[in-house]
C-alpha positions in Angstrom: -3.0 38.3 -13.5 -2.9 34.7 -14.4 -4.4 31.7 -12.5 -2.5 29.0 -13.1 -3.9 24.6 -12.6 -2.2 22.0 -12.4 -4.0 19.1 -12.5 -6.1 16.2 -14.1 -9.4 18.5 -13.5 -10.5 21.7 -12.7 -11.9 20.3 -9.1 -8.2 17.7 -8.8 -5.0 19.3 -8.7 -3.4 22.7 -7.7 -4.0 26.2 -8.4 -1.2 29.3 -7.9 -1.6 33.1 -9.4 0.6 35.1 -10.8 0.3 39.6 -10.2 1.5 42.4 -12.0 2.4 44.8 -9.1 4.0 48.0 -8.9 7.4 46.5 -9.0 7.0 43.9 -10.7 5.1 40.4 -11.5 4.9 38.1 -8.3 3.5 34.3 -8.2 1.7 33.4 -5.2 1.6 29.8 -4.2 -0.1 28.6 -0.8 2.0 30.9 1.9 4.9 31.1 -0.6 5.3 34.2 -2.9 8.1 34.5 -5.4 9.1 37.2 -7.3 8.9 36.6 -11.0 10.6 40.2 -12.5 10.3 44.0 -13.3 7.4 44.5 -15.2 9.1 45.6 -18.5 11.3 42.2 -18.7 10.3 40.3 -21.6 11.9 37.1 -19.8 9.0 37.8 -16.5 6.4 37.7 -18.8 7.5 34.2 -20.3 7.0 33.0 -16.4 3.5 34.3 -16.3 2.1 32.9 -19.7 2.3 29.5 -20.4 0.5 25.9 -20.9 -1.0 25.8 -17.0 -2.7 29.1 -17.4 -6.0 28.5 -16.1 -7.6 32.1 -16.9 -6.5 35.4 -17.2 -8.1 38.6 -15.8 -7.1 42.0 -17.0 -7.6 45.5 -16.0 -9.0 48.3 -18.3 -6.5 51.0 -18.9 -9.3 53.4 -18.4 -10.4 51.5 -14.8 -10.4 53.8 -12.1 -7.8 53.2 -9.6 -9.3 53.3 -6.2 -11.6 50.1 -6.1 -14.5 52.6 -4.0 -14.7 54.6 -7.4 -15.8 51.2 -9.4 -19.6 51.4 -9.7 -21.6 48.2 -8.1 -22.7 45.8 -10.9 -26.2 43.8 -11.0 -28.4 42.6 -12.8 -30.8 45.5 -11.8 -28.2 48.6 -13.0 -26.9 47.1 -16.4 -26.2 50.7 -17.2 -22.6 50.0 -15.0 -21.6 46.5 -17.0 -18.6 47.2 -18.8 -20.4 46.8 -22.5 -21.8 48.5 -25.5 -25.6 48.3 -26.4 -26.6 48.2 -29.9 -29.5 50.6 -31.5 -32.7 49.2 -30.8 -31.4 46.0 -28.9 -32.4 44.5 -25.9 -29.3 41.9 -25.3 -26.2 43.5 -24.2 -22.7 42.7 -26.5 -19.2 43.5 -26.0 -19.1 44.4 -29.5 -19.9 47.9 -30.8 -22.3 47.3 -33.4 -22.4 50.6 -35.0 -18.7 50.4 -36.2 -19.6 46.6 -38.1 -20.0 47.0 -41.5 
């Protein structure tokens, strides 16, 4: 998905989304929705991208797909944060440490 601002600040101005579905990608504005293209069109994905994107989120290929299945995160069960802990460290990194050379 991408979150899209327009605007002179994050707190002034407009924000719409745009959703990979099943059938497609899909930009939701306010009440309105409007359907962007089939997922495989090249010419969809050129809607979705661009200079207003805000932030983009992204789901693991690996995730599972029934949102009940997705273990609870906190601060008190780090052991379900989606990261890799080096040998012997205490602070948690996204990067596998152990394949750095």
């Amino acid at each position: 998905a991408a979150v899209d601002h327009v605007g002179s600040s994050p707190s002034v101005g407009h924000y719409t989304a745009a959703c990979r579905r099943p059938d497609g990608w899909w930009r939701f504005d306010d009440a309105r929705t409007e359907f962007l293209g089939a997922p495989t069109e090249e010419a969809a994905a050129r809607r979705v991208l661009g200079e207003g994107n805000y932030m983009l989120l992204f789901q693991r290929r690996d995730a599972p797909p029934e949102p009940e299945l997705v273990r609870e995160q906190s601060h008190k069960q780090p052991e379900n944060w989606p990261h890799v802990l080096g040998d012997g460290c205490t602070e948690w990194s996204f990067v596998d440490r152990s394949q750095q050379s």
